[in-house]
C-alpha positions as CSV (number, residue, x, y, z in Angstrom):
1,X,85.2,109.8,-17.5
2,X,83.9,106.3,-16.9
3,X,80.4,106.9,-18.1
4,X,78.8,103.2,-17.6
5,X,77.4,103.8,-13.7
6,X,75.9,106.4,-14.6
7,X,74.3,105.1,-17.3
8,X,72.9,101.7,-15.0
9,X,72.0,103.2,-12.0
10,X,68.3,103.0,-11.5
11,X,67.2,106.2,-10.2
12,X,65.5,104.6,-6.8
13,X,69.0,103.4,-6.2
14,X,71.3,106.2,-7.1
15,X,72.1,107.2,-4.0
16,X,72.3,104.2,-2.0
17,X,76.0,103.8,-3.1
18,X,78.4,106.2,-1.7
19,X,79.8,106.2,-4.8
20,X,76.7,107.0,-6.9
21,X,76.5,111.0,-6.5
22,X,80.0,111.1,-8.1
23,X,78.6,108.8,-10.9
24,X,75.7,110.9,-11.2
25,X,77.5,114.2,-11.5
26,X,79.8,112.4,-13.9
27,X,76.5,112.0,-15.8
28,X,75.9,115.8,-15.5
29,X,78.8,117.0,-17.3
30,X,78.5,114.3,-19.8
31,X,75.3,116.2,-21.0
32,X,78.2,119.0,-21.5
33,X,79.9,117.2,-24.1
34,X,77.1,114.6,-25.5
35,X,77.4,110.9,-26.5
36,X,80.0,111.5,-29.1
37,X,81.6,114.7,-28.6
38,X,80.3,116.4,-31.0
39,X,76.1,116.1,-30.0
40,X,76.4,117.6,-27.0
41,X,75.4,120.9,-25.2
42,X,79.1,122.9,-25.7
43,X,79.2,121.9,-29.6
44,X,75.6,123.5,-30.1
45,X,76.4,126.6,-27.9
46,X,79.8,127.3,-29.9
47,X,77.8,127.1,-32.7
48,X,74.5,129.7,-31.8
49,X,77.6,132.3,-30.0
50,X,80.6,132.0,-32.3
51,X,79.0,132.0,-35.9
52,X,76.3,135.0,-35.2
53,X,79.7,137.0,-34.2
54,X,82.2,138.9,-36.8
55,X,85.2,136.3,-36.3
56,X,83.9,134.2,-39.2
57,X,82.4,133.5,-42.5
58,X,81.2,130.6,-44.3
59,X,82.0,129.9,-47.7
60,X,78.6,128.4,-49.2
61,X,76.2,127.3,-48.5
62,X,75.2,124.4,-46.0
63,X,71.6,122.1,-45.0
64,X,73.2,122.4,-41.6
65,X,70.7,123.7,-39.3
66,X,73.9,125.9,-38.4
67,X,73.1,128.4,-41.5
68,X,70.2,130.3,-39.5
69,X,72.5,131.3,-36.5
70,X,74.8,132.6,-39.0
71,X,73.2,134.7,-41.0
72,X,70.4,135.6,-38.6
73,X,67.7,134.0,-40.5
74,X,66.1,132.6,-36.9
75,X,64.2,129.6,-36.9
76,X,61.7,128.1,-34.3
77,X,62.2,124.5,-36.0
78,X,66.2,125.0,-35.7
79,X,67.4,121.3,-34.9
80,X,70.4,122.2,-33.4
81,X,68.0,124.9,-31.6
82,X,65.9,122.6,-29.9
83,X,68.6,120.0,-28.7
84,X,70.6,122.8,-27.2
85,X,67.3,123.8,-25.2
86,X,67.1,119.6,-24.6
87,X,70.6,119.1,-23.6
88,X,70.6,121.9,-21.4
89,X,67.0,120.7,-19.1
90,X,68.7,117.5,-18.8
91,X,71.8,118.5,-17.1
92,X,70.0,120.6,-15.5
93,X,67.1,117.9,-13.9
94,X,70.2,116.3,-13.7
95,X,72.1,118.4,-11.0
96,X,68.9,118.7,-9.5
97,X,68.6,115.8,-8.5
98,X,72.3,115.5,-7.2
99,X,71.6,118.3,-5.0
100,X,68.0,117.0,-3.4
101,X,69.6,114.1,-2.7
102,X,72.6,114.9,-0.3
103,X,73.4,117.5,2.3
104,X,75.4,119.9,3.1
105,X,77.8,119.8,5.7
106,X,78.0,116.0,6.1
107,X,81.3,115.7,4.7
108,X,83.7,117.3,2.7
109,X,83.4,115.0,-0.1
110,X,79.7,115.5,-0.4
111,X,79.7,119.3,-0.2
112,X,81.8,118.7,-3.3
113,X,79.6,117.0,-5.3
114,X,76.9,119.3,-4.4
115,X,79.2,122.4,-5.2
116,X,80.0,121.2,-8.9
117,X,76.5,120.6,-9.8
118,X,75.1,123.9,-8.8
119,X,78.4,125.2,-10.6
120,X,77.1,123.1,-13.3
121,X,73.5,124.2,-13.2
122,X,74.6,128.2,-13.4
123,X,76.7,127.5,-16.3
124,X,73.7,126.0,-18.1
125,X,70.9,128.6,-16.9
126,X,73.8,131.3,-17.5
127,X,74.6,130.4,-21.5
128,X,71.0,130.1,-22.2
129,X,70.0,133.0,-20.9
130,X,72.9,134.3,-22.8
131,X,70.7,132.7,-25.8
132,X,67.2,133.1,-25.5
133,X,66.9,136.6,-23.3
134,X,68.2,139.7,-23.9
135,X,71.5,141.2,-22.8
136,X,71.0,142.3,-19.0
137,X,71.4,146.1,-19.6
138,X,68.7,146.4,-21.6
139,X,66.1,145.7,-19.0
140,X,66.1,142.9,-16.0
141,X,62.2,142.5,-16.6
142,X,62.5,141.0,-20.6
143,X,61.9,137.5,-20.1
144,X,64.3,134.8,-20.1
145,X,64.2,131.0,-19.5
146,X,62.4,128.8,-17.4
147,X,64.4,128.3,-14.0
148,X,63.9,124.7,-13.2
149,X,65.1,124.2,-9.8
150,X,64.1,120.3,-8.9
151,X,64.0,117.2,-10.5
152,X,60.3,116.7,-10.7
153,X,58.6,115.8,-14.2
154,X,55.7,117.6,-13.8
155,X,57.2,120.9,-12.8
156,X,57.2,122.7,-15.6
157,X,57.9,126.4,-14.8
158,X,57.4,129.3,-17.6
159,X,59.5,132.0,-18.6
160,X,61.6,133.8,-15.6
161,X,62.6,137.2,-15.8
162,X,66.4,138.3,-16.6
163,X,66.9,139.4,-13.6
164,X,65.5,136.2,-12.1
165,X,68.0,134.2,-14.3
166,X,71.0,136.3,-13.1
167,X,69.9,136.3,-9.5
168,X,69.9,132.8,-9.6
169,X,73.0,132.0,-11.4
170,X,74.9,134.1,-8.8
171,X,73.3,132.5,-6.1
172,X,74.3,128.9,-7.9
173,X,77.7,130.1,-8.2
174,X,78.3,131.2,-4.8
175,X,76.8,128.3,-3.1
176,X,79.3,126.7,-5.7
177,X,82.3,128.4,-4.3
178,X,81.1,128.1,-0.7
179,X,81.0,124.2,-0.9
180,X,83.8,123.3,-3.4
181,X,87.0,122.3,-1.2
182,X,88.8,120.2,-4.2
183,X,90.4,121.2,-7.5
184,X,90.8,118.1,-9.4
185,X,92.1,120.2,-12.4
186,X,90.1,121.8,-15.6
187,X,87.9,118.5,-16.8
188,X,85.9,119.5,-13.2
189,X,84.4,122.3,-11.9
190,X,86.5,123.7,-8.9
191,X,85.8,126.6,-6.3
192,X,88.0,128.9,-8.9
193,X,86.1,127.8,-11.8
194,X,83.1,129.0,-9.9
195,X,84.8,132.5,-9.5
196,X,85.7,133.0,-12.9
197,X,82.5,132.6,-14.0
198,X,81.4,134.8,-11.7
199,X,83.7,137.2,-13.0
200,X,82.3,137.0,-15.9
201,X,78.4,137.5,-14.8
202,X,79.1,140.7,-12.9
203,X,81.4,142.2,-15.8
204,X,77.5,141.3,-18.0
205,X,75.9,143.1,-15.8
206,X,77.7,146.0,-15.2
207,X,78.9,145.2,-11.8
208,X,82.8,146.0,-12.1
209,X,84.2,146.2,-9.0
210,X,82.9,142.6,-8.3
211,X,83.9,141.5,-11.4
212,X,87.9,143.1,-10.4
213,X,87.0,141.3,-7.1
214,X,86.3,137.5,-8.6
215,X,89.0,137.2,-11.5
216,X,91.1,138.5,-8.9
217,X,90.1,135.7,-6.6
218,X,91.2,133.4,-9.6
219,X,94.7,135.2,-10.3
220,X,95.5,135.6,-7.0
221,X,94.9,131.6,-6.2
222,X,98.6,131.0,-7.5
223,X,96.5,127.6,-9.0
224,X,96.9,128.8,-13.0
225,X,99.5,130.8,-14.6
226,X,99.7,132.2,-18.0
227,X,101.1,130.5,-20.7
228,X,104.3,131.4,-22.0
229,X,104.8,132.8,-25.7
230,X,106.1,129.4,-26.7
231,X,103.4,127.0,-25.3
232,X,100.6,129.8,-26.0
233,X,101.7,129.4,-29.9
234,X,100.1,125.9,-29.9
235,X,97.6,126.5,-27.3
236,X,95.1,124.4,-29.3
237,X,97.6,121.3,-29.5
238,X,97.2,120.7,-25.5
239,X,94.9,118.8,-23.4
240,X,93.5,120.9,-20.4
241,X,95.5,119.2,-18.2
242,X,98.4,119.9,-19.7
243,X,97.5,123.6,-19.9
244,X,97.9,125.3,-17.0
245,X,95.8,128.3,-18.0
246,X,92.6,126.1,-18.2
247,X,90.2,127.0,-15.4
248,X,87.6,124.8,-16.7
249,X,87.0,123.0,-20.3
250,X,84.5,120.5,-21.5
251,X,86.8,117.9,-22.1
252,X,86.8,115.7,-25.0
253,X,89.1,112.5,-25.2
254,X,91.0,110.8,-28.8
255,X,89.4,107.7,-28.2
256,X,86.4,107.7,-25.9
257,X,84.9,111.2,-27.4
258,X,85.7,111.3,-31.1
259,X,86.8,108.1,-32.6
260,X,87.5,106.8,-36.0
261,X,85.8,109.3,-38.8
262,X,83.8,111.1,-36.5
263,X,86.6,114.1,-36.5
264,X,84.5,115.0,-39.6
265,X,81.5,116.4,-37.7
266,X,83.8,118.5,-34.9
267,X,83.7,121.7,-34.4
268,X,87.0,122.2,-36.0
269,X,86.1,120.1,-39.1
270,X,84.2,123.2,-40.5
271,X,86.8,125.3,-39.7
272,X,89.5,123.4,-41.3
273,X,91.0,120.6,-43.5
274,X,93.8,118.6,-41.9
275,X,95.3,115.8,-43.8
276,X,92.0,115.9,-45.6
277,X,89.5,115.2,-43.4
278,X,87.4,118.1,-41.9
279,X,85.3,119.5,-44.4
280,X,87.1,123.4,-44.1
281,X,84.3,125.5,-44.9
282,X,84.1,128.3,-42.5
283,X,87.4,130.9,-42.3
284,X,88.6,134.0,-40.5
285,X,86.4,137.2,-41.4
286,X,88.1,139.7,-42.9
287,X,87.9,142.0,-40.2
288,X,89.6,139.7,-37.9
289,X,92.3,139.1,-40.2
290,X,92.3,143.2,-40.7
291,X,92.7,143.2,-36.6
292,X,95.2,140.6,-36.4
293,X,97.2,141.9,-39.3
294,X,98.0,145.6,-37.5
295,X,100.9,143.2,-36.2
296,X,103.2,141.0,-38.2
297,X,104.2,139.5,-35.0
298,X,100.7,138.4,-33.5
299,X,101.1,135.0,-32.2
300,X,97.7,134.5,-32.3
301,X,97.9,134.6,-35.9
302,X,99.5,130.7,-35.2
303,X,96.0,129.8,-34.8
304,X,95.1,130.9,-38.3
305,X,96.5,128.9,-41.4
306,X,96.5,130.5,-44.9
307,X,95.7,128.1,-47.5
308,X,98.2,129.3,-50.1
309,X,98.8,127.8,-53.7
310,X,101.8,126.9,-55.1
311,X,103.9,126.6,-58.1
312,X,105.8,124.4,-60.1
313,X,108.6,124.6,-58.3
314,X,106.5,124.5,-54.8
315,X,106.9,128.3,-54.7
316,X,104.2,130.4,-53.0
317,X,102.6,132.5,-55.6
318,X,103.2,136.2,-55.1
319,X,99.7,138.4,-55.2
320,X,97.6,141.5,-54.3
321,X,93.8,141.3,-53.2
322,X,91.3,143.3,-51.6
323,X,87.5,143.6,-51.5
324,X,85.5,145.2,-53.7
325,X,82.3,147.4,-53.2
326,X,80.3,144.4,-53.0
327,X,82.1,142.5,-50.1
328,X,84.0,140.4,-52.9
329,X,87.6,139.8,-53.0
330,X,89.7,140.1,-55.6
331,X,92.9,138.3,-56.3
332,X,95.5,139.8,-58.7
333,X,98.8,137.7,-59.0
334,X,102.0,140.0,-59.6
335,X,105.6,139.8,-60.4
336,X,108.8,141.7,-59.2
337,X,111.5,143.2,-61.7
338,X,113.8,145.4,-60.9
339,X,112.0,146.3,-57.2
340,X,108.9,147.2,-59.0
341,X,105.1,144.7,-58.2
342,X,102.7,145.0,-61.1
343,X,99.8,142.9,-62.5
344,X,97.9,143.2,-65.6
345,X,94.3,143.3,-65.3
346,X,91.9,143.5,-69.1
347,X,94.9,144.1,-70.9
348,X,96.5,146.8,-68.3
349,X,99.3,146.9,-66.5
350,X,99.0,148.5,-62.7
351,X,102.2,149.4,-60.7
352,X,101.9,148.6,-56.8
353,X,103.1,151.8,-55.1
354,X,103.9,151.9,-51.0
355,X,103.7,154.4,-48.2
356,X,104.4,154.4,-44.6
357,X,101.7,155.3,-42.6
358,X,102.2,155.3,-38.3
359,X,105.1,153.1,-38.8
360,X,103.1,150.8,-40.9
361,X,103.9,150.0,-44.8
362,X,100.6,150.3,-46.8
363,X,100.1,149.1,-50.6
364,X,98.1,150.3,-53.1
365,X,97.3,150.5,-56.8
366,X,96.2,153.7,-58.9
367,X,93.2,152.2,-61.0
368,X,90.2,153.4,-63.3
369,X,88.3,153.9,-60.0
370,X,91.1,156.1,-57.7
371,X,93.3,154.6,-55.2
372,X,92.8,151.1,-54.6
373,X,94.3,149.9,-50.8
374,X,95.7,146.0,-51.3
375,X,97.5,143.2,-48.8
376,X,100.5,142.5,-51.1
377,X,100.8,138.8,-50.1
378,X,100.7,135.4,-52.3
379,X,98.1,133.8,-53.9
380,X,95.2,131.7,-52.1
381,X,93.4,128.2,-52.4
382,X,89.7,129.2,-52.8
383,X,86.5,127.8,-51.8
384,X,83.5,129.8,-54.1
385,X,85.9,133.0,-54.8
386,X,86.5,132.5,-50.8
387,X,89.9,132.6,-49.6
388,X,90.5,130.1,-47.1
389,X,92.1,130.8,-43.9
390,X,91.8,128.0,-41.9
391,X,91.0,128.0,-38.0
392,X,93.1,125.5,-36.0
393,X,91.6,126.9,-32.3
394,X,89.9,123.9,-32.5
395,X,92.1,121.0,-34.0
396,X,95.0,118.8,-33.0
397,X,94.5,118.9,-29.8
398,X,97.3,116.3,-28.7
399,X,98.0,115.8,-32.2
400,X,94.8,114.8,-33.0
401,X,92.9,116.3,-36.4
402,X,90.2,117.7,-34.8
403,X,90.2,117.2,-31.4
404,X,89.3,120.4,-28.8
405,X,87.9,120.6,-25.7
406,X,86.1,123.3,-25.6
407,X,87.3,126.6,-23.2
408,X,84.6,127.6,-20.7
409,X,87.2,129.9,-18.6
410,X,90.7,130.3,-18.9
411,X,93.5,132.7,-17.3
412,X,93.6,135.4,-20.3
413,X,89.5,136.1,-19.8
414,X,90.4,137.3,-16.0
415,X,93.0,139.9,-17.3
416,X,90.5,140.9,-20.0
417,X,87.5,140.8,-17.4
418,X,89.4,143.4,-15.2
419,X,90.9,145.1,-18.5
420,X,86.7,146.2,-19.4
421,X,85.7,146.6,-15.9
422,X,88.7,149.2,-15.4
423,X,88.0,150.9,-18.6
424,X,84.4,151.4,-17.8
425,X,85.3,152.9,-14.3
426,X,87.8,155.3,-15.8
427,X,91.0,153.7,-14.8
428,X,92.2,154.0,-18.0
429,X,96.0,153.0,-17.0
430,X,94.7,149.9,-15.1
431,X,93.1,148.8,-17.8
432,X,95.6,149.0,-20.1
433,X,98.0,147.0,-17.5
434,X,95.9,144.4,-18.1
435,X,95.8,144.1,-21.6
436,X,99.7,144.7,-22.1
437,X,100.5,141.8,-20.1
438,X,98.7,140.0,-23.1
439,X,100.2,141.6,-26.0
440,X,103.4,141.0,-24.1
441,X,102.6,137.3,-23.9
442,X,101.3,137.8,-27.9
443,X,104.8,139.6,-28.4
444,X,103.3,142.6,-29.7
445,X,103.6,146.1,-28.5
446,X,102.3,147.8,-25.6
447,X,100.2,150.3,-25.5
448,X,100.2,153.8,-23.2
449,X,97.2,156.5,-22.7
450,X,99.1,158.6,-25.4
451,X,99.4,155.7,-27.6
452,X,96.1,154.6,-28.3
453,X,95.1,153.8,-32.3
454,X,93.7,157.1,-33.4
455,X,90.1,157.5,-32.9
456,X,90.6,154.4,-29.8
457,X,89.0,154.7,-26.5
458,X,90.5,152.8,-23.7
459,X,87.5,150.6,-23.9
460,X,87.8,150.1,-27.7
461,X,91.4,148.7,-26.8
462,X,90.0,146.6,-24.7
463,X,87.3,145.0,-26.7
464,X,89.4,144.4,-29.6
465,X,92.2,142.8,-27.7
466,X,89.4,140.7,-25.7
467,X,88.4,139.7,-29.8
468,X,91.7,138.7,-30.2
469,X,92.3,136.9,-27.4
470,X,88.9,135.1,-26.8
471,X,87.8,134.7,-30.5
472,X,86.6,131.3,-31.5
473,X,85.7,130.8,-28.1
474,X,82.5,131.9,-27.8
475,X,82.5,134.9,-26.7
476,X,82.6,137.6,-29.7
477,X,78.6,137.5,-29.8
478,X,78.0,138.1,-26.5
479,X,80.3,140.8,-26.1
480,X,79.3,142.9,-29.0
481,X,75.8,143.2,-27.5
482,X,76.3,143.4,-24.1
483,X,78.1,146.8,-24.8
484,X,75.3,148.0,-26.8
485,X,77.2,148.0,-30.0
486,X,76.6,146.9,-33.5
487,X,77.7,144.2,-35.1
488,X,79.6,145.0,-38.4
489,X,79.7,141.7,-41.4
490,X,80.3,144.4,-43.8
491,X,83.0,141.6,-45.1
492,X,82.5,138.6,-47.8
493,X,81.1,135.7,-46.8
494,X,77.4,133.9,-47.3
495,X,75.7,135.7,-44.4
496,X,75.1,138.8,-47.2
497,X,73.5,136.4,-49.7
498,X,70.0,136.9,-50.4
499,X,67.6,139.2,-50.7
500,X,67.9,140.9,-47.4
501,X,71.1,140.5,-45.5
502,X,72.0,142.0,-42.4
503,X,75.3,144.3,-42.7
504,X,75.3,145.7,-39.6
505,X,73.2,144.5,-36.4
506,X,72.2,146.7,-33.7
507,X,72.4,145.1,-30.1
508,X,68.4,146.4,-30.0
509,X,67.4,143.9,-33.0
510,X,65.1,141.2,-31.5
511,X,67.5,138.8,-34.3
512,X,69.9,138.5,-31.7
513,X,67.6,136.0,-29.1
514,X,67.1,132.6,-30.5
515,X,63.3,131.8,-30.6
516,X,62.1,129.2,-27.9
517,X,62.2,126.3,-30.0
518,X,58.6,125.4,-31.0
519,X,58.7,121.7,-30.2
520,X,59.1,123.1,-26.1
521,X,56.3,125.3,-27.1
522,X,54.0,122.6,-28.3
523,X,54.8,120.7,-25.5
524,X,54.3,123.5,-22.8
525,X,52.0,125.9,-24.4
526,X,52.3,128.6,-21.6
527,X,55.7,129.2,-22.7
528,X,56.1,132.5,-24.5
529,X,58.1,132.8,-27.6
530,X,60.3,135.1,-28.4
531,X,59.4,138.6,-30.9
């Protein structure tokens, strides 16, 4: 995106050029991405949805103002907080005063322009009332955000309901669909774009058979297609134009977004180190890796990258671990003679026994405690006892370290959209339709209403293949709540450091809405803050 007329248009003269609402809007969704790719509103929202969720842990600690979303210590002062609530009003003023500015109906091209800024504009009030209110089930009357619907300065509205929020973010989005007549592929927002996204605010609230209705809208567009098992195995390696399961991504360029050394403040910089630069600090939760693990043949397990050590010889070290009582892991290297694992451990040597148990080959150990369950696997590089097992969702895009343009919709969310919307009508066989032509693509096995995991609903299926699918994304968060369920971080990691740590987080906990951030308070005291 050529950001410069944007950037020297006086606003008295923006519109004077036929050319100028396109620059304009250009400006819009460079408030998406920010200044250097990494400032911008999608890096701050990955980072208040993705590391409150169960995907992850961090391995230390950090001054990062990214600390209190993941381990629920909320602060009104949070940096990264306030410039997220910032970014947001900007782009927001921003489509507003695209849309004053031109009318409907006078050409194609202009109903366009206006349809991808209110497409823009929903996404933004959407996300931060995904933030700052409370999940939409729990009562459309809880307030929300301010809905700022022009581009005046001294309008300054207070707090609108949920309901309000949602109302408006439909309305947004269908006046988006209405007037969008171009797809110029997933770096802009496009009539199907608008659809998914609605798809996804009717599944929030509840309202499945219009969430079946919009991602079928998308799927049925014959404009994106699913990638196959080969290209979905390096998903994160391709631009969104080259992926043709991108609805819509905010997307960052090699040499415009992040140049030079600034791959080291990314998004995927924490989660990895590549060549060694990122700084590979946060991993894959144990639970996920639990989840992924049920299947050797997962290809979404290419998007996690064990860190293992290695011998003399460049040999992988062979090893049991597990976690302890107290959310540690421990790490026990073994050796093989005659077909028989032990380890010694204080002076004792333990046998590793096996069982099969539904098809699956469980190992364990018989120590001074009882049965002790272990992954028999190799050895681990370690960050603070940490095992790290890097995230590459969001590196090498294009080859490049740790590159990513962040997903805002793609393909797989419809199927999953229509999966939970199913489930919670009772089509249990629908639902699972939808979720086995993932695993298909993932190459894993199907599953049937007689084949559920034991103790599995339909919809349990379906949320755990939607955190699968959709983790690292931004979603996990969102998702847990929504349904009303509690967040489990009964695994290692920081986020149980300190004197009172949160284990398990119901989706009634006030933790889970970021405070307004006080500097917007001081600034408009008739704002409200959050409990």
């Amino acid at each position: 995106m050529d950001r410069s007329p944007f950037t020297e248009i006086a606003a008295e003269d923006l519109f004077k050029d036929p050319g100028a609402a396109q620059a304009a809007t250009l400006g819009n969704y460079l408030f998406l991405k920010g200044d250097k790719g990494y400032d911008g509103w999608s890096d701050d929202l990955h980072r208040m949805s993705e590391y409150s969720g169960d995907n992850v842990m961090i391995s230390g600690g950090t001054t990062d103002a990214l600390y209190f979303f993941y381990n629920y210590q909320r602060n009104p002062n949070n940096s990264r907080n306030n410039r997220f609530w910032s970014n947001s009003f900007k782009a927001i003023v921003g489509t507003n005063r695209v849309i004053e500015s031109l009318t409907e109906g006078k050409s194609a091209e202009q109903d366009q322009v206006i349809g991808e800024n209110y497409y823009i504009r929903a996404l933004v009030f959407f996300q931060m009332g995904n933030v700052f209110g409370r999940p939409y089930n729990q009562g459309t009357s809880n307030l929300s955000i301010p809905l700022k619907l022009t581009s005046d300065i001294t309008d300054l509205p207070d707090r609108n309901t949920v309901g309000e929020v949602y109302a408006q973010v439909i309305s947004d989005l269908l006046k988006a669909e209405a007037l969008m007549n171009t797809n110029k592929g997933p770096s802009f927002a496009s009539k199907e774009a608008a659809q998914a996204l609605l798809s996804r605010v009717y599944l929030y609230m509840e309202d499945n058979d219009k969430a079946i209705l919009y991602a079928d809208k998308v799927l049925n567009s014959g404009t994106y297609s699913l990638l196959p098992s080969s290209r979905f195995a390096v998903m994160n390696t391709l631009a969104p134009a080259e992926n043709e399961e991108a609805i819509f991504s905010i997307t960052l360029t090699k040499d415009i977004d992040i140049p030079g050394t600034e791959d080291w403040y990314t998004i995927g910089s924490f989660y990895a180190t590549i060549d060694g630069v990122g700084w590979g600090e946060m991993y894959a939760s144990r639970t996920y890796l639990d989840l992924i693990d049920k299947n050797a043949t997962d290809l979404r397990k290419s998007f996690i990258e064990p860190q293992y050590l290695k011998d003399a010889s460049g040999d992988k070290i062979p090893a049991v671990y597990w976690v302890n009582t107290q959310y540690k892991y421990e790490f026990r290297r073994t050796t093989t003679t005659s077909g028989v694992t032990t380890f010694t451990d204080g002076g004792t040597t333990y046998t590793v026994q096996s069982e099969v148990v539904s098809g699956k080959t469980i190992y364990y150990f018989n120590g001074p405690n009882g049965r002790q369950d272990v992954i028999k696997d190799f050895d681990l590089d370690k960050r603070n006892g940490y095992p790290k097992f890097f995230i590459l969702k969001a590196s090498q895009q294009e080859k490049d370290l740790h590159l990513w343009s962040p997903t805002v919709s793609r393909l797989a969310e419809m199927y999953l959209n229509k999966a939970e919307a199913h489930a919670k009508k009772g089509s249990g066989q629908l639902a699972l339709d939808m979720v086995n032509t993932l695993r298909t693509r993932a190459q894993v096995p199907n599953y049937t209403l007689t084949t559920l995991p034991a103790g599995k609903t339909v919809l349990d299926v379906v949320l755990d293949e939607r955190r699968l699918e959709l983790a690292f994304e931004g979603h996990r968060k969102f998702d847990v709540y929504r349904n009303g369920r509690i967040m489990n971080r009964r695994y290692p990691g920081t986020h149980l450091n300190g004197t009172s740590p949160f284990f398990e987080i119901e989706s009634t906990n006030k933790v889970i809405v970021e405070f307004i951030p006080e500097q917007q308070i001081l600034i408009q005291p008739t704002l409200i803050q959050n409990p």
